[in-house]
N, C-alpha and C positions, 0 to 999 in steps of 0.2 A: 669602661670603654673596651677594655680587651674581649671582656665575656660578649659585650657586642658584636664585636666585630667577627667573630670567630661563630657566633650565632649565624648572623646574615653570610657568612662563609656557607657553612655548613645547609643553611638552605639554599645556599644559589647551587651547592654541588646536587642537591638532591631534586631539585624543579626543574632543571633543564632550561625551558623555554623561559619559564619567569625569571630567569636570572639575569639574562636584558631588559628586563625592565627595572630590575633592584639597581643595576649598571643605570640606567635612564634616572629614576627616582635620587640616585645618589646623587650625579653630574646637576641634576638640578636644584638638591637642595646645599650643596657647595657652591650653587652662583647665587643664591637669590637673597637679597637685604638682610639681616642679622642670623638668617636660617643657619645659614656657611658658617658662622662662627660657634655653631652647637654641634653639627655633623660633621665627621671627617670624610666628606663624600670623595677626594682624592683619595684618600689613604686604598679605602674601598676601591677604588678605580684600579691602583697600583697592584691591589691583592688579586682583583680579577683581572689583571694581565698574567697573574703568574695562573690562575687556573687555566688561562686560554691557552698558554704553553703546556698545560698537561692536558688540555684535548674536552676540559670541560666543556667551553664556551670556542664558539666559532672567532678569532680575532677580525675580520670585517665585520660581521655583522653588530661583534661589542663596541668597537669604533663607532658605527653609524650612530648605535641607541647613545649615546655618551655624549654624542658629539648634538643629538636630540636635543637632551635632557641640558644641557648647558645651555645650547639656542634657544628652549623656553623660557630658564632662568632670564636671562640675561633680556629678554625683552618682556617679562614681567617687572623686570627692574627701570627702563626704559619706560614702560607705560607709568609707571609710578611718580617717576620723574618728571615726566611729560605734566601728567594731569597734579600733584599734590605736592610737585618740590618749590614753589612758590609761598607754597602755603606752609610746609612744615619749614623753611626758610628763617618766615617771619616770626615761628612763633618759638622758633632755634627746639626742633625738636632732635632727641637723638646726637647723632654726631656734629650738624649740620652748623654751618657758622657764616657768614653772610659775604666772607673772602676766599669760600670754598667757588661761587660762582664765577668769580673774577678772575679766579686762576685757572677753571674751566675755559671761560669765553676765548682767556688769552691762548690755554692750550690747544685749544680745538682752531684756533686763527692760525695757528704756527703748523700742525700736523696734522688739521683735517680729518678726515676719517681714520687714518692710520691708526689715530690714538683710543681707539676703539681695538683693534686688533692687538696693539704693542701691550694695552693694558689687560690683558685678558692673563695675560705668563705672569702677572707681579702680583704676587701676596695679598688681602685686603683689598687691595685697590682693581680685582676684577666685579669683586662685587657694587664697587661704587661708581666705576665708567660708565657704565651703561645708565645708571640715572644719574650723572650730571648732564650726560648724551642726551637725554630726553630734555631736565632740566632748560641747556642750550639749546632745544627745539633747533636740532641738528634731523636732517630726513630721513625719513622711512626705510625708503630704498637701500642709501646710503650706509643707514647704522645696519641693516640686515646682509648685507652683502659681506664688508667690513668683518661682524660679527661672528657670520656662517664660517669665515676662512680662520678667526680666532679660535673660535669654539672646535673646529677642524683640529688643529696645531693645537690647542690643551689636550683633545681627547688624545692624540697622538704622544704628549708629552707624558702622559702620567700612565696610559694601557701599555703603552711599546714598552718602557725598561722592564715593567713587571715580565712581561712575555720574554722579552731578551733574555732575563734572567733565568727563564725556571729554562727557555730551551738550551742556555748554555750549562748548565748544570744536567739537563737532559742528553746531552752531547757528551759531557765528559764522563758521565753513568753511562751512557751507551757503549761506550769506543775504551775507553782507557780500561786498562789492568787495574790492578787493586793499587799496586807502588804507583802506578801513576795518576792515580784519582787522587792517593795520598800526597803527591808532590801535588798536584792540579789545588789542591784543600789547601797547601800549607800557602801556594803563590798566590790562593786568595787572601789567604787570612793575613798574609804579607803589604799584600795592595793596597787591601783596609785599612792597616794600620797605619802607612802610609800618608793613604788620603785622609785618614783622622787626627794623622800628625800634624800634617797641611794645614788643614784647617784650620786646627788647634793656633799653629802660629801665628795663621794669616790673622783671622778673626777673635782668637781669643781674648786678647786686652781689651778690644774695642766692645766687643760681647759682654767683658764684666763689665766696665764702664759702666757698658748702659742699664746691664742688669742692678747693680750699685745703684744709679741714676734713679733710676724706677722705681725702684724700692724705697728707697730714700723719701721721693717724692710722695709714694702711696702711704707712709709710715706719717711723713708730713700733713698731710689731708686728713689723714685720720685723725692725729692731734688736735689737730685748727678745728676740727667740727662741734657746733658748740655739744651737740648731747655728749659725745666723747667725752669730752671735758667737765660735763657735770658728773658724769659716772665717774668720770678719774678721779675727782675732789670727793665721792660717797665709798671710793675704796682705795684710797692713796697704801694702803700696808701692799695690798695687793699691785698695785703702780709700782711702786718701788723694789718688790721683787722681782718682779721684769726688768726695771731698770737695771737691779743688779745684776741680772741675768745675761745683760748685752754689755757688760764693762767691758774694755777690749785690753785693761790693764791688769786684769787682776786672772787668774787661773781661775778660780769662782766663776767668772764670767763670763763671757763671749767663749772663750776658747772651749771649756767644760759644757756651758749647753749644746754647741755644738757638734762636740766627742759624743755629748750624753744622748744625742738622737742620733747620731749617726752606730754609736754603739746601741742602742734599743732595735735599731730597724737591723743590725747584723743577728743579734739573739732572735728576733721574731723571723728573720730566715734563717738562722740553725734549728729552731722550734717546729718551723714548718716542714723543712726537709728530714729532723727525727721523726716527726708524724708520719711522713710517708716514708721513713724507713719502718715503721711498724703496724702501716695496712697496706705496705708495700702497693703504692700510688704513683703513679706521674713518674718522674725520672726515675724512682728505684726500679719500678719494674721492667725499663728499657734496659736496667743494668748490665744484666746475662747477654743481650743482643747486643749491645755495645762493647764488650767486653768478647762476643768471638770475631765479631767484624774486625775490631783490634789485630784480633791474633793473626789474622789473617793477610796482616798488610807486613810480615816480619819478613825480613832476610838479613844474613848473616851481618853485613858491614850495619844495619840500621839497629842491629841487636846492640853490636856494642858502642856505638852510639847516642846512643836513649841510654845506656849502662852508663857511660860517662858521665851524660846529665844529673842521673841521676843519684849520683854519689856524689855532687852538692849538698845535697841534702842528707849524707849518714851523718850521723851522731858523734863520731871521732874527725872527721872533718869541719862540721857546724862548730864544733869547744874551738879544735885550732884555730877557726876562722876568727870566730868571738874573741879569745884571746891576742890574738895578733888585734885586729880592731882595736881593744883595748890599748892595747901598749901605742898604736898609733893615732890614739886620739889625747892619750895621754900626753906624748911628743908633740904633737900640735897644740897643746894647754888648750883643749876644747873637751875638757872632763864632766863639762855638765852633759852630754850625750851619752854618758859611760850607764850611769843607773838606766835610768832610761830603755835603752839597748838591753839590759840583762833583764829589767822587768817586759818587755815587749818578749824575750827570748821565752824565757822562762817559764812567764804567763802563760806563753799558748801553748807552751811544750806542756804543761801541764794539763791545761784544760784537755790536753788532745787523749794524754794518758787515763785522766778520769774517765772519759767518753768511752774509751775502748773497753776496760774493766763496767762498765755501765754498759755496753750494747753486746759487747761478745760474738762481732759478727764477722764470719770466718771469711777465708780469704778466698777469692776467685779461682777455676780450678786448673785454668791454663798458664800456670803463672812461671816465668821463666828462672824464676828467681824462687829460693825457699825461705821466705822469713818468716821473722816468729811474730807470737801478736796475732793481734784481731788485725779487722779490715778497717772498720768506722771508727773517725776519720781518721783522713791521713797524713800523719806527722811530717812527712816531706813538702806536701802542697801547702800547711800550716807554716812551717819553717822557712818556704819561698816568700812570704810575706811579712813573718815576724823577723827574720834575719836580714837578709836580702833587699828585702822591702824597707827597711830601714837604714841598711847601708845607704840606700840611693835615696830615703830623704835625707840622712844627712849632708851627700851630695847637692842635694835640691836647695838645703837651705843654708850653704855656703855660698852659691852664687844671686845675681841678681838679674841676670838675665835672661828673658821667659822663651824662649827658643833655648836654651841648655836645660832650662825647666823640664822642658818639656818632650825635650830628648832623653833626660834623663829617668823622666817620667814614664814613658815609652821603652824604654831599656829596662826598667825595674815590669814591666807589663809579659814583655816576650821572656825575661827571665823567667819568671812563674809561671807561666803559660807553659815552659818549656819542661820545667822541674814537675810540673801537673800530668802533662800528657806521657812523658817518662814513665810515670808510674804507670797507668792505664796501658803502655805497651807492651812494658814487661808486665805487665798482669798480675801486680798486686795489689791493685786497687781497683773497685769500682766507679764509676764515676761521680755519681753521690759522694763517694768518702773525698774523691779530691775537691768537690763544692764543700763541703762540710770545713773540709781543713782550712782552705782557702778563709773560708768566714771566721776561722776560730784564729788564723793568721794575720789576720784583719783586725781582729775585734784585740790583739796583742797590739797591732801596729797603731792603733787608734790610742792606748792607753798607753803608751811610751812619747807618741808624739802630741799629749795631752801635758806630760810632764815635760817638754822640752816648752813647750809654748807658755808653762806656767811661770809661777815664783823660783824654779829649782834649778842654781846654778851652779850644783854638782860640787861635790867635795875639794879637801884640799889637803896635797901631802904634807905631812911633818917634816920632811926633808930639811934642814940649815942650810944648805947647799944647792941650787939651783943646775950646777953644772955637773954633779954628779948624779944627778936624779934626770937629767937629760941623756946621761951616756948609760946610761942602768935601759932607760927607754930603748934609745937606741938600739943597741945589745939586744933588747927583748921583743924588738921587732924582728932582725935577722934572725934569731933563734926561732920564734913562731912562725915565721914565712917559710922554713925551710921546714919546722915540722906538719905547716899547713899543705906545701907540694908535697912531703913523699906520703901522710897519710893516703892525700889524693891519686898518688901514682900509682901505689901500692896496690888500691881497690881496684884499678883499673888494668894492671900489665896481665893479669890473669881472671878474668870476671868468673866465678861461680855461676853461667850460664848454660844451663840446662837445652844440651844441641838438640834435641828432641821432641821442645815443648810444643811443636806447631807441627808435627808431620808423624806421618801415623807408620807404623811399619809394614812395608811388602810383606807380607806371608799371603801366600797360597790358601785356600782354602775350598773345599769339596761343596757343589752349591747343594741346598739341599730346597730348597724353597723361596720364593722372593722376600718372607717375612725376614730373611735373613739380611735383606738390601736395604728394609725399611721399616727398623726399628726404631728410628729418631722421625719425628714429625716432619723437619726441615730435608729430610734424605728422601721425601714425597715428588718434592718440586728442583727444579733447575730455579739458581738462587740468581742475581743480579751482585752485581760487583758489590754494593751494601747491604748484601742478605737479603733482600726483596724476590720475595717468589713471583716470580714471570712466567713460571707453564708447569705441570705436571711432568713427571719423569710418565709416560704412557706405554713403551714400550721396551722389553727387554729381548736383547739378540744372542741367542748361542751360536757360535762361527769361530773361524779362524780367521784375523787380522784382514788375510786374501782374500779367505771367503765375502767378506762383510764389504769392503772394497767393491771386485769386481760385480757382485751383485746388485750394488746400486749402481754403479756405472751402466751394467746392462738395463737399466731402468729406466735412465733417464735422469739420472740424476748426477749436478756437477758439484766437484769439493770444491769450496773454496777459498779465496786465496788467505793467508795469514793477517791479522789482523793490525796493521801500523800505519801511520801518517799517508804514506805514498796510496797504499791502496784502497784507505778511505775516502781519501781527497779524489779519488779517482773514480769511484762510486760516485760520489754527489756529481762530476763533473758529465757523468754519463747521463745520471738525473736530468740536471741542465739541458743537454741535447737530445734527451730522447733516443738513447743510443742502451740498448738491451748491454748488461753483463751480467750471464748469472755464475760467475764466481766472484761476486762481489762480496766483502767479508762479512761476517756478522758481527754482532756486539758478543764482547767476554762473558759466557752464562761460567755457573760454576754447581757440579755438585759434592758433597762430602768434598768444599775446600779445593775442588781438581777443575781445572779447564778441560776443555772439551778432548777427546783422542783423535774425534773426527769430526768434520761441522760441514754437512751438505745441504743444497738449496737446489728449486726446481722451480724455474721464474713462472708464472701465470701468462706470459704473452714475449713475443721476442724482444719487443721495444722495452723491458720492465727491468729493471733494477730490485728495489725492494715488495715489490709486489709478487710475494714465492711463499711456496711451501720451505719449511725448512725442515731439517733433521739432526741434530746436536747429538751424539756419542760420548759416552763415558768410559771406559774402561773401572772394571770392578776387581777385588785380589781373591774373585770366587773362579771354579773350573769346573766344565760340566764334562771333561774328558781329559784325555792326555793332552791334545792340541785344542783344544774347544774352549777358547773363553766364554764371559759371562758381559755382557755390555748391557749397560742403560742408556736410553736413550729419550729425547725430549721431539715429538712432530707436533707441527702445527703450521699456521698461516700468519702470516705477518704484511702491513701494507703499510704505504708511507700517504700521508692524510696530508690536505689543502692545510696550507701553513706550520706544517709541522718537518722538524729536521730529521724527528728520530723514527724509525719505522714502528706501529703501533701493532700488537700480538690480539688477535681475534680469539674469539670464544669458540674457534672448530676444531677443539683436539678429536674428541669421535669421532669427525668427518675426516679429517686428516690423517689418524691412524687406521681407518678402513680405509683410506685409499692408498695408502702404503702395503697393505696386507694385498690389494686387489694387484697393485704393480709387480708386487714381486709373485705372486701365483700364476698371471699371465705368460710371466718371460721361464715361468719352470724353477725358478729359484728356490722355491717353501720347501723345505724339508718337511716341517709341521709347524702349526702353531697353535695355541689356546689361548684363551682368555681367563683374565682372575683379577680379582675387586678386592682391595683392602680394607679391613675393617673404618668404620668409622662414618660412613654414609656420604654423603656430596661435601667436596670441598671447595674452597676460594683459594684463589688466587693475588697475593698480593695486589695485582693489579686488575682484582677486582670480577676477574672473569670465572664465570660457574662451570665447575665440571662435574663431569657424573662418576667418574671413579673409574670409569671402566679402561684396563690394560691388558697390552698382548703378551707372549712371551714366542718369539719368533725363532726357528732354526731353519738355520741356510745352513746351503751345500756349495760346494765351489761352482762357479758359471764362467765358461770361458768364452760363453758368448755375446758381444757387445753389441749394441746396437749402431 
């Protein structure tokens, strides 16, 4: 289903025009009689709101075909009903049962047409309203009217959040800084969890129940049929292995088959994920990109920070911890969790060390920390699971009540989550290594809490004395708690943090050529707040700070304003009225890691906002004289498009970089300029747009006349 989906994606991106009708086709085979339960033509619907939010698909006109493709469903279903639900009725075909009409007649007495509309939003039962509708030889008119305003209000329910969604992610990549895309990231993943906690509460008992319920019942049916049952009596050895399989008393049973698949599907993703760490596939090769996007979200207070988290996870803190646990489960006489604990620890501590002497894969190069060891995987993200993760089941399975469940559940989730991304901060992990550990953490957690659930009800002291092997506990917990904090404190009042791992050193430098600007591939383009290339670097300025200034200002052109809440919000509102600003801010581009020096805009018309040329300046640590720096900079055109928030970058860098060359040779500005092409022939753009390579390198002189 995925490779489907992500098929019909990938053509609806590339057709254009036919991707409303994939949108139509879909909406219609999610309404029509058993079709709907083989296609996820919503799912589809929700994914093409998120392309209409990147500017693939027009959102009215995907509305319209959607809202089509439902209205045909939904009176193919109607005519069906109309002319053959009498007949499939009597002869109980399908679903159909002969008190499904009586509860129609009564429903449709009681709400009318309404129940044509109301049913359109609930589960299963849009596809079956509309032919009891017919069914009830309810009118024409009536059910199409009804229908058209249902079919409206789904197409609207399931295109809009997709859309919502990608333009507010498109919103907070546009506007936000790096730390505040990072806070933006962490208050969603916060929300989430939240809303999944919610859920979990609200619904979960009631959900297993039925899940229980269902199962049960299907398990039952199965039994009761007679071929079943002859097959069962021609292989009873085989019956009774399954039987044994599902005992719920024996560790043999129930508890171990279900460790034993849930442990096979953990090995078959550490298997998959070695695979593509060795044709370097799929998430290995995003490693390196995800790992400087990382870097680049650091500042000093979030260093040490993520250092804290992460010294959970060292090796002299994990034994403290271990041993304290010990002595404190000891005290509480619940020793059967002790083995257990140490084989979950242990387990994956070891699995993790094999892996590393087995792959030999070095460590990330931006890393703010110097440890030893390989990369793959990683013993921290492992140890958040097999340690940690184990604490809090056995928190989980001391109480009874499933909202502490499931709080507690939720707490052992953001704990590893937190000890995970720690690593990937500070940069000594790839992100692979922390999925690798995670499952090798896992696959320890699953075999500790295999032995809790089975026959093993843990050892027993020799002790004579119960009261003296209580105060020995005791004792052994205040001593381990107090060596569990200062290990802890110790790692942390001084972190071996590397103040230099993310920022490059000022030195000066004599330019001698642009190859000197753009020996990194990524050093071509002006990157977006998640390393996404958004336009070519096209031109290069020699000037002095003043020079570079008042010469655009004699231009024509205004700097604009800083980039925060107030004068964002104050763009769009200009938007709204039709009221020109052209210092209205830009989105944060970045190159070599730096924001802008200077970020000018030249609006296309008075009334316009985002409809401008723009101009983004970099400041570079090259000199082409004593006062004469070396700037890069980014021009082009940018417009804000029918239903979209974020302003969209056109494919006119040439036209935009001759028209900059023309502005400033008119007002006398040029000192000189050439042109020069870097090796490697036509590039793309992140975002898709084709350039021809060609760049200026501009010298200005002072102007001290304005326009």
């Amino acid at each position: 289903m995925e490779h489907l989906t992500q098929t019909v994606l990938a053509l609806v991106r590339d057709t254009g025009v036919l991707g409303y009708w994939i949108a139509l086709f879909a909406a219609f085979a999610e309404t029509v009689l058993v079709v709907g339960l083989l296609i996820p033509g919503s799912s589809f619907l929700l994914l093409m709101g998120i392309l209409a939010g990147q500017g693939v698909l027009d959102l009215g006109d995907l509305l319209i075909f959607a809202a089509v493709g439902a209205v045909l469903g939904d009176n193919i279903n109607y005519y069906l009903g109309r002319k053959y639900g009498y007949r499939w009725l009597s002869q109980k075909r399908w679903f159909l049962k002969p008190e499904y009409l009586s509860r129609a007649e009564g429903f449709f007495d009681r709400h009318g047409g309404k129940s044509v509309l109301l049913g359109r939003f609930v589960p299963s039962v849009k596809e079956l309203m509309p032919f009891i509708a017919g069914m009830a030889k309810m009118g024409r008119l009536p059910f199409f009217v009804w229908n058209l305003l249902g079919a409206i209000g789904w197409a609207i329910q399931w295109i809009l959040p997709g859309y919502v969604f990608s333009q507010s992610l498109a919103l907070a990549h546009a506007w936000l800084s790096r730390l505040g895309l990072l806070l933006f990231l962490c208050v969603t993943l916060i929300v989430l969890l939240y809303l999944l906690r919610w859920l979990l509460i609200r619904y979960g008992p009631g959900a297993t129940q039925l899940t229980v319920s269902v199962t049960r019942s299907i398990l039952a049916a199965i039994r009761n049929n007679s071929e079943v049952a002859a097959w069962s009596q021609r292989h009873l050895r085989f019956i009774r292995f399954l039987e044994r399989r599902g005992d719920r008393t024996r560790l043999s049973g129930l508890p171990m088959t279900l460790i034993g698949l849930a442990m096979l599907y953990v090995l078959l993703l550490f298997g998959g994920l070695v695979e593509d760490l060795l044709t370097r596939e799929a998430i290995v090769a995003a490693d390196a990109r995800i790992d400087s996007l990382i870097a680049s979200f650091r500042t000093g207070t979030l260093n040490h920070v993520f250092y804290g988290i992460t010294t959970l996870g060292n090796p002299w803190v994990v034994v403290a911890g271990l041993s304290l646990s010990i002595a404190v489960l000891c005290r509480l006489r619940q020793t059967r969790f002790v083995l257990p604990m140490v084989v979950s620890v242990v387990g994956s501590e070891g699995l993790v060390f094999l892996s590393k002497l087995a792959f030999h894969r070095p460590r990330p190069d931006q890393a703010l920390l110097e440890p030893g060891g390989y990369s793959f995987p990683s013993g921290h993200a492992a140890i958040s699971l097999a340690f940690y993760g184990f604490l809090f089941f056995i928190a989980m399975h001391a109480t009874g009540k499933w909202r502490r469940r499931v709080n507690l559940l939720f707490g052992a989730a953001v704990l590893a989550l937190s000890i995970g991304f720690s690593r990937l901060y500070l940069g000594v992990h790839y992100l692979s290594d922390v999925l690798a550990g995670y499952l090798l953490g896992g696959l320890g957690l699953l075999v500790g809490s295999a032995m809790v659930f089975g026959d093993w009800q843990g050892f027993r002291f020799m002790s004579p004395r119960p009261g003296v092997r209580r105060l020995w506990a005791t004792l052994s917990i205040f001593l381990l708690a107090g060596a569990w904090f200062t290990a802890f404190l110790s790692l942390n009042v001084q972190p071996p943090l590397f103040s230099d791992a993310n920022t490059k050193a000022a030195v000066t430098e004599q330019y001698d050529g642009p190859q000197q600007l753009f020996s990194v591939a990524d050093d071509r383009y002006a990157l977006s707040v998640t390393g996404v290339r958004k336009a070519p670097i096209n031109v290069l300025f020699m000037a002095t700070p003043s020079a570079l200034k008042s010469c655009l200002q004699a231009t024509g052109w205004h700097q604009v304003d800083e980039t925060n809440w107030h004068t964002v919000l104050g763009a769009y509102r200009d938007v709204l009225i039709n009221r020109g600003n052209p210092d209205a801010p830009m989105s944060p581009w970045f190159w070599n890691d730096q924001t802008p020096f200077q970020e000018w805009s030249k609006p296309e018309a008075p009334d316009r906002v985002f409809d401008r040329q723009f101009l983004r300046i970099w400041r570079t640590s090259f000199r082409a004289g004593a006062e004469t720096g070396v700037f890069v900079a980014s021009t082009g055109r940018e417009h804000l498009s029918k239903w979209h928030l974020v302003p969209q970058v056109e494919a006119s860098f040439d036209t935009s970089r001759s028209r900059l060359l023309d502005q400033l040779s008119k007002v006398g500005n040029l000192e000189a300029s050439e042109q020069f092409s870097l090796p490697g022939g036509q590039s793309e753009s992140g975002a898709g747009l084709l350039y021809e390579g060609g760049r200026s390198v501009i010298r200005l002189r002072e102007c001290r006349q304005h326009p």
